[in-house]
C-alpha positions in Angstrom: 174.6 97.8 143.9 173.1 96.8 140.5 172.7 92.9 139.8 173.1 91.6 136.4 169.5 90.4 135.2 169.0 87.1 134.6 168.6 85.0 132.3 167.0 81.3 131.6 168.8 78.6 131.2 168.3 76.7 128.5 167.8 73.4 130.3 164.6 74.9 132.3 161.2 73.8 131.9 159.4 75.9 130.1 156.5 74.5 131.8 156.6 74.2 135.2 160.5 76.0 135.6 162.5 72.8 136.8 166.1 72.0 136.1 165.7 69.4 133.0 167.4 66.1 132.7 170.2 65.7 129.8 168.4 62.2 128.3 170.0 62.6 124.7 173.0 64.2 123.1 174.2 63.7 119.3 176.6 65.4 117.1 176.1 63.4 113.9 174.7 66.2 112.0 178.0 68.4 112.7 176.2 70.4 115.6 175.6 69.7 119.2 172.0 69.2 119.7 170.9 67.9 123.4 167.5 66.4 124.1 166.3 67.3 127.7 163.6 66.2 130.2 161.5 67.6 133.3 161.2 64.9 135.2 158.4 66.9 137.2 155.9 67.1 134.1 157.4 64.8 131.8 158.0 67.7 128.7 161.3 67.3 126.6 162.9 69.9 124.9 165.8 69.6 122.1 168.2 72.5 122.5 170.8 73.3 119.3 174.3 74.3 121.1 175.5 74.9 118.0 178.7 73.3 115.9 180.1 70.2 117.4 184.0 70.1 118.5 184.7 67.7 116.4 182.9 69.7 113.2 184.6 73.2 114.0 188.4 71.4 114.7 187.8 69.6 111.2 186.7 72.5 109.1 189.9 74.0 110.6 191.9 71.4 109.8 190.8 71.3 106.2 191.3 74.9 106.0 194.9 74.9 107.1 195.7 72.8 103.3 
């Protein structure tokens, strides 16, 4: 039997390989960007999850007149 291969998540370590911490998330700017951090070696990471729910349901909405 085959197993998919993996793939890293985006809220690993890059240094040391440890599950992150979500310490941060804003969606001001219109997209979803989260700020995580390794509590193991203190490194932070911001990761873009792209547009925010509220952006994408408001462009819709605008396009619907």
């Amino acid at each position: 039997m085959n197993e998919p291969a993996s793939t890293a998540s985006p809220t690993t370590c890059p240094n040391c390989g440890v599950e992150m911490i979500l310490v941060d998330r804003s969606t001001m700017s219109g997209d979803d960007m989260r700020t995580y951090r390794c509590d193991h070696c203190r490194e932070e990471k911001i990761v873009d999850f792209g547009m925010a729910t509220w952006k994408a349901l408001s462009d819709a909405r605008k396009s619907d007149k």
